[in-house]
Every structure is written in structure tokens, then in C-alpha cells.
C-alpha positions as CSV (number, residue, x, y, z in Angstrom):
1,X,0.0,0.0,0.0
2,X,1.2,3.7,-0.6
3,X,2.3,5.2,2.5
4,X,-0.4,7.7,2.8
5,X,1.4,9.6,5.6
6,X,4.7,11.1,3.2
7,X,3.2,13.6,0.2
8,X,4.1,12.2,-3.8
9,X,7.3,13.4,-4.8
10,X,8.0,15.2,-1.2
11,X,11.4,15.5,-2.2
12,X,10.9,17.4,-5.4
13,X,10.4,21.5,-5.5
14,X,7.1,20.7,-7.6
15,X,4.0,21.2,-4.8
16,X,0.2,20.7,-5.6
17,X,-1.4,24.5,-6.9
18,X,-4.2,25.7,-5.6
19,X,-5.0,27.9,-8.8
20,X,-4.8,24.6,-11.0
21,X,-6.9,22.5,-8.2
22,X,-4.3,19.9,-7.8
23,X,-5.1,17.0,-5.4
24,X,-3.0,14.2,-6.2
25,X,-4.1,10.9,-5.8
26,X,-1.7,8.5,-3.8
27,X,-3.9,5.8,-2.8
28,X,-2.8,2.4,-4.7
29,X,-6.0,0.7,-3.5
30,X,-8.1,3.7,-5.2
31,X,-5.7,4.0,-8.1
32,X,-6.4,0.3,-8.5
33,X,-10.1,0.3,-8.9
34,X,-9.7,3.2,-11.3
35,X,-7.4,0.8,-13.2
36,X,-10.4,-1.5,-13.2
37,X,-13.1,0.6,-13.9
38,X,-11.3,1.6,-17.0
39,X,-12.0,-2.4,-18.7
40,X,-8.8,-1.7,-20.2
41,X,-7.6,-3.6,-23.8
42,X,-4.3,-3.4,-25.5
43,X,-5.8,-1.7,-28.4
44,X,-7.4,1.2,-26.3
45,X,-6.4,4.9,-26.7
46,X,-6.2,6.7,-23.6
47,X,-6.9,10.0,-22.9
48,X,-5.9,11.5,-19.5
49,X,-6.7,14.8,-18.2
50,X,-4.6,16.2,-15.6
51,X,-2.1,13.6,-15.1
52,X,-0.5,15.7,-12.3
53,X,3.0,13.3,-10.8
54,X,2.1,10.2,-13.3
55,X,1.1,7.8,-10.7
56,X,-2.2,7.0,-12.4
57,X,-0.4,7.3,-16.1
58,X,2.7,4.8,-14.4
59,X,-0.2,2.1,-14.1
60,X,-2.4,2.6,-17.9
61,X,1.0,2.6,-20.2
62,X,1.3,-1.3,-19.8
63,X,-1.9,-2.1,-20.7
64,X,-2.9,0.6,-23.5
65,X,-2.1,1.0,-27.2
66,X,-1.8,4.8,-26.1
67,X,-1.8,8.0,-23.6
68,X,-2.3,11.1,-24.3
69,X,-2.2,13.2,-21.3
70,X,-3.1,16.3,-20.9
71,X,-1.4,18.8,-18.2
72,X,-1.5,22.6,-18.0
73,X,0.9,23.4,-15.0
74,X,4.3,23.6,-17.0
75,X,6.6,22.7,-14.0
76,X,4.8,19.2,-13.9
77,X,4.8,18.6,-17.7
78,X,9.0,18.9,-17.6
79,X,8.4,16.5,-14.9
80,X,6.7,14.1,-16.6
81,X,8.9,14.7,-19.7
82,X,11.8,13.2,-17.8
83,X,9.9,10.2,-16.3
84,X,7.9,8.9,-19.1
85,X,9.6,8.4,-21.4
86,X,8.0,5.8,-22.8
87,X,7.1,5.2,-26.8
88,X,2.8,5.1,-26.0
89,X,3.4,8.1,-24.2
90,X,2.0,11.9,-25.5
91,X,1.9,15.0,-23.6
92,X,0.2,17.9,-24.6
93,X,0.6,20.9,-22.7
94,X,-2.2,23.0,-21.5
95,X,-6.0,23.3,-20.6
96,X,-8.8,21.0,-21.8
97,X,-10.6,23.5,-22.2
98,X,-8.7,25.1,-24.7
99,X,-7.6,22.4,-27.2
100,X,-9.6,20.1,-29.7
101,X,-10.1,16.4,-28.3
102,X,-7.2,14.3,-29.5
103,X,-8.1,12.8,-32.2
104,X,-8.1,8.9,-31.8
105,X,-8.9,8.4,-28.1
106,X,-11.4,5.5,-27.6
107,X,-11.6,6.1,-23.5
108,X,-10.9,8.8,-21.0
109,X,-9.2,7.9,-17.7
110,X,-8.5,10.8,-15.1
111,X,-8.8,12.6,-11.7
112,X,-10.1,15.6,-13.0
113,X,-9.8,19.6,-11.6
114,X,-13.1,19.8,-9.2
115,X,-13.2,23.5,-10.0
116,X,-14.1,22.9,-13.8
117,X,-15.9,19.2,-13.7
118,X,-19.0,20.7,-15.2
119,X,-17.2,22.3,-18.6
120,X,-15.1,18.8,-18.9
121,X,-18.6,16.8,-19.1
122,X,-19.8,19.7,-21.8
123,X,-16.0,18.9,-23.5
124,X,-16.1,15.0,-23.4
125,X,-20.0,14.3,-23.8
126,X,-21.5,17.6,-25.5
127,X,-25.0,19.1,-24.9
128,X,-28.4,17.7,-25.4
129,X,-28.5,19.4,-28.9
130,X,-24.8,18.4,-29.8
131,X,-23.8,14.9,-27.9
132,X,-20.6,14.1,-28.4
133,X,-19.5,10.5,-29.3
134,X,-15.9,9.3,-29.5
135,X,-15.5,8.0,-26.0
136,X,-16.8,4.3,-25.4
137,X,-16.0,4.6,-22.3
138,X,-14.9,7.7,-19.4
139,X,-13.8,7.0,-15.8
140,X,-13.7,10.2,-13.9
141,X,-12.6,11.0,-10.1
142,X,-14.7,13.8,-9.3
143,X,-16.3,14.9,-5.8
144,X,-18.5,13.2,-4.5
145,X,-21.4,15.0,-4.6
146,X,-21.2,15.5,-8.8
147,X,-20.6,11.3,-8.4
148,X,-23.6,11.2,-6.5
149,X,-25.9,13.3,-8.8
150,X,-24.4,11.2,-11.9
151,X,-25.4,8.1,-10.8
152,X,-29.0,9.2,-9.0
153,X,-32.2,7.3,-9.9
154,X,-35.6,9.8,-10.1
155,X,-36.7,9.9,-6.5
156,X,-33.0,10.7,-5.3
157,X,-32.2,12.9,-3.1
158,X,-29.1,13.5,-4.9
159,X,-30.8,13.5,-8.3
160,X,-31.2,16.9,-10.3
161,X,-30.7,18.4,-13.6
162,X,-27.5,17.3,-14.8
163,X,-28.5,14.1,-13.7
164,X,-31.2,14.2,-16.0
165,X,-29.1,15.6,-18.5
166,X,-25.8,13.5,-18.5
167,X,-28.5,10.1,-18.4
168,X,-30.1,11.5,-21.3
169,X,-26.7,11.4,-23.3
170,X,-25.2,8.1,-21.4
171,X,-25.0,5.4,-18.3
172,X,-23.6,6.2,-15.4
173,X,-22.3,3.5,-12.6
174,X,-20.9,4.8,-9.3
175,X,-17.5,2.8,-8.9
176,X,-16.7,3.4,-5.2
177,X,-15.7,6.4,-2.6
178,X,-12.9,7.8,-2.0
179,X,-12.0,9.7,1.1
180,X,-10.1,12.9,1.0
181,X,-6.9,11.3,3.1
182,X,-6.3,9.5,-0.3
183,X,-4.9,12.8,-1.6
184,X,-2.0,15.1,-1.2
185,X,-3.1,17.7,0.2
186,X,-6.4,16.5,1.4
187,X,-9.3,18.1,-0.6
188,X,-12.0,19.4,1.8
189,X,-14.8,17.1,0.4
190,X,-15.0,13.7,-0.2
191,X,-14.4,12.4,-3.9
192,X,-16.3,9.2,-5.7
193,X,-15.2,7.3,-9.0
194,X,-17.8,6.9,-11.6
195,X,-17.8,4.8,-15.0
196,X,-19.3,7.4,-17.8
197,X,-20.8,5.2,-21.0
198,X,-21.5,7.6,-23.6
199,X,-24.7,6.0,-25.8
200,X,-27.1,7.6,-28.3
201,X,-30.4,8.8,-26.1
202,X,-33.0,5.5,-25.5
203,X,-36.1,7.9,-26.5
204,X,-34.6,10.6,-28.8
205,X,-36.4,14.2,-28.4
206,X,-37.9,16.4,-30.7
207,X,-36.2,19.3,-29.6
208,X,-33.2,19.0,-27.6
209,X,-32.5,22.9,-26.6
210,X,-36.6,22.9,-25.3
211,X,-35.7,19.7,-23.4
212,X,-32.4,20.7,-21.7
213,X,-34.7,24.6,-21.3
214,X,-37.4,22.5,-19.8
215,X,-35.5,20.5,-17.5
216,X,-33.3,23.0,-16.4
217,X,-36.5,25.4,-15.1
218,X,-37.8,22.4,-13.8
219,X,-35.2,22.4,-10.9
220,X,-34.8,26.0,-10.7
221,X,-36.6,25.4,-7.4
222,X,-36.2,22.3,-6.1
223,X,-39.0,22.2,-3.5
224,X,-42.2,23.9,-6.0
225,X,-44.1,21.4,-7.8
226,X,-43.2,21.2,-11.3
227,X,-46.4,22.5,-12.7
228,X,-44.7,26.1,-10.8
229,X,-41.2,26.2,-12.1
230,X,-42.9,25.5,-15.4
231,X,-45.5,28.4,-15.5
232,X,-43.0,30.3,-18.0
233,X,-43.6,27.5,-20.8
234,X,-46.7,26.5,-20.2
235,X,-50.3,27.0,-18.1
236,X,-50.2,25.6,-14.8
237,X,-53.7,23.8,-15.9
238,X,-52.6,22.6,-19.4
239,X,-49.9,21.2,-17.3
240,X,-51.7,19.5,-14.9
241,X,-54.1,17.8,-17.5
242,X,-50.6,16.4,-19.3
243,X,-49.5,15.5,-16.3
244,X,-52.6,13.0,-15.8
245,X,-52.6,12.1,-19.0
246,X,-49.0,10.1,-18.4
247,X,-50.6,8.6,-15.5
248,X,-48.4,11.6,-13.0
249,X,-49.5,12.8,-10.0
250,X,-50.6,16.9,-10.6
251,X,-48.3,17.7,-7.4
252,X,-45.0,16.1,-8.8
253,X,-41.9,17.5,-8.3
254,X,-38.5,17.4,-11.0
255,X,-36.6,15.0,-9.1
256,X,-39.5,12.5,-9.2
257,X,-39.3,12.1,-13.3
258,X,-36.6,9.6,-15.0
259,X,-35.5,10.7,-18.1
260,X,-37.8,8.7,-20.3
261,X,-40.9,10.8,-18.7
262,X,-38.7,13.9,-19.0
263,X,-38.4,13.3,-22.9
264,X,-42.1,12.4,-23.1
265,X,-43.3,15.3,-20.8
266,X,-41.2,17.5,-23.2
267,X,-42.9,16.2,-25.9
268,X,-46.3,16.7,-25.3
269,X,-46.0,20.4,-24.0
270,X,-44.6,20.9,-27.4
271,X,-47.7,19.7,-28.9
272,X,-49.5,22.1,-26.7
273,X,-47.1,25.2,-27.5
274,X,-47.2,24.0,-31.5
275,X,-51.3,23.8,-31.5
């Protein structure tokens, strides 16, 4: 087991950066069942997002085709310059954000920034309106609570919109926990693994923008019934009528719809907006 007690690379000038979120993982046991999660084959292309020291890269070069990692913090990349040198190996240098997807990658493995896990789920999966679909597979440490709201059933206390909305675009399996001691320097939450599988929607919408509109005034207000946070699209009364129609209670509430009733509840008030 890695000595959780000593920091990675404690004898190196490189330190974890709070403006670049760094937390790195140092947990074998954790780095392990990411290894697993990932259903790794020889022939897969790896893409890794903030590979930070390498000691998540160190265990995916044996059993890949390819890495490509991607690091912004300079000091780290001259780091891992030195280190991995090793023929499967690329490094690109800089944000996420800012480049193009490499072109190729079949998976994405990494412990992602916390800071800017909401804008690398719009960069690997897309919208509603433009899903994205080179990744078979993505295995992402994020905090908890995000890994908590990915995997959430209707009902959930956890579940909300971008529940809804990452489901609508692909299945999501909550790997296991992870507790902040795993990390050097400890984040102040708790973190959680989860397996991404990217898929074309099981009931395709007519309109994607209304849907993600739809769903995102839906939760606006967690605690109103849903025929309130909707008033702006449609009449609380035509509501309630399509709501019975689909066998719903009038009083529902957004966490209490799974996406397929989502997509159909989307449907019909767009009959009712169109007639």
C-alpha cells in the first residue's frame, strides 16, 4: 500500500497548486479500482486529463495501445517529460478547455480539476443538442457529490438536472468512494469514481435545446411542484391535464421524473405550445 502519511514526490520543488486545483491521488488501493473501472484492452487509446506526478499514467501505459495526457501546470509537464519516457506516451501541454479532443482516443481515464468538472462533461459528452460520441467509455474521479448526482435514480435525493441531463446522453455507474486522506493535500470534500458510457439517447427528443430549457427550469426550485417552475412554458392547468394524461401525479416535483418521462413530458407540452 502507498504510504499515505509522506506527500508524492516530497522531495521534489514541484508542490500541488491551488489555482490549477491539484489533489493528487496516492492511494494504490483507489488507483487500482480506477485501473479496473477503466475495462482496459491493448488496443485502447487513452486519454488523461490532468495527469498531475504520473502515478495514475505509471499504471495505464502497460496495458494501452496509447496516452495522451493532458497537463497545463508547465513545472509538472518537464516533470513528466523526464519520467515517461516511454514510446505510448504523448503530452500535450495545457488546458482541456482550450484544445480540440485528440483525435483517436477511444476512452478517458483521469482525476479531474473539481473547479471545472462541469465544462469537462460539456468537453467530453457535449449538450443535449450536440452529444458528443468518441469516448466508449470515461472513468472520472470527481467529488462526491457531482458522483452522487451522476449516478442518482428519479426519487434521489441527490438527483437533479444534470442528472437528467448526463443520463439522457449516457449510463452512469458509481465505482466506489474515495476519502479525502487518499490525496496530497487532502481536498475538503470527499471524492467518488464513476464509469461514464456515452450512448445515443434511449427515446430521442424532438427538440433537444426545449428539453435541456425544460428540464433546467424544472429544478430552478427544487422544492415547488413542477407545474410552478414551469408556469413560464406552459399553463399551470394545461400542465396539470398532461401530467394526468401520463398517468403523474398533478403535485409532482423534477426529481420525481426519470428521463424517459422527461423526454415524453417534453414532448407533449410541445404539442400544446405548437397547436
Amino acid at each position: 500500500m502507498t504510504n499515505l502519511d509522506k506527500p508524492v514526490y516530497s522531495s521534489s520543488k514541484i508542490r500541488p497548486r491551488k489555482q490549477f486545483g491539484q489533489h493528487w491521488l496516492r492511494s494504490d488501493a483507489v488507483l487500482n479500482k480506477i485501473l479496473r473501472a477503466g475495462q482496459l484492452q491493448q488496443s485502447d487509446r487513452i486519454l488523461e486529463i490532468g495527469p498531475g506526478t504520473g502515478n495514475l499514467t505509471r499504471l495505464l501505459l502497460p496495458f494501452v495501445e496509447s496516452l495522451t495526457a493532458v497537463e497545463i501546470d508547465r513545472d509538472l509537464c518537464e516533470k513528466l517529460r523526464k519520467t515517461m519516457n516511454q514510446p505510448n506516451f504523448q503530452l500535450i501541454e495545457g488546458s482541456i478547455l482550450d484544445i480540440p479532443l485528440p483525435t483517436g482516443t477511444n476512452k478517458v481515464i483521469a482525476n479531474i480539476p473539481y473547479n471545472i468538472t462541469g465544462e469537462i462533461l460539456k468537453k467530453l459528452l457535449g449538450t443535449l443538442a450536440e452529444p458528443i460520441q468518441q469516448f466508449e467509455q470515461i472513468v472520472l474521479l470527481v467529488q462526491k457529490e457531482i458522483g452522487d448526482r451522476l449516478a442518482a435514480k428519479a426519487g434521489h435525493k441527490a438527483y437533479n438536472a444534470l442528472s437528467v441531463k448526463i443520463q439522457y446522453l449516457a449510463d452512469c455507474q458509481f465505482i466506489c468512494d474515495v476519502p479525502a486522506a487518499a490525496f496530497y493535500p487532502p481536498p475538503k470534500v470527499n471524492s467518488a469514481v464513476v464509469r461514464i458510457i456515452p450512448r445515443p439517447p434511449l427515446t430521442p427528443v424532438s427538440d433537444p435545446k426545449f428539453l435541456d430549457r425544460l428540464i433546467t427550469l424544472g429544478f430552478a426550485t427544487k422544492r415547488k411542484m413542477l407545474r410552478n417552475n414551469l408556469i413560464s412554458e406552459i399553463d399551470r392547468d394545461r400542465l396539470v391535464l398532461i401530467l394526468e394524461s401520463m398517468g403523474i401525479n398533478a403535485q409532482v416535483r423534477a426529481e420525481d421524473l426519470d428521463v424517459a418521462q422527461w423526454v415524453a413530458l417534453c414532448e407533449e407540452v410541445i404539442k400544446v405550445k405548437s397547436s
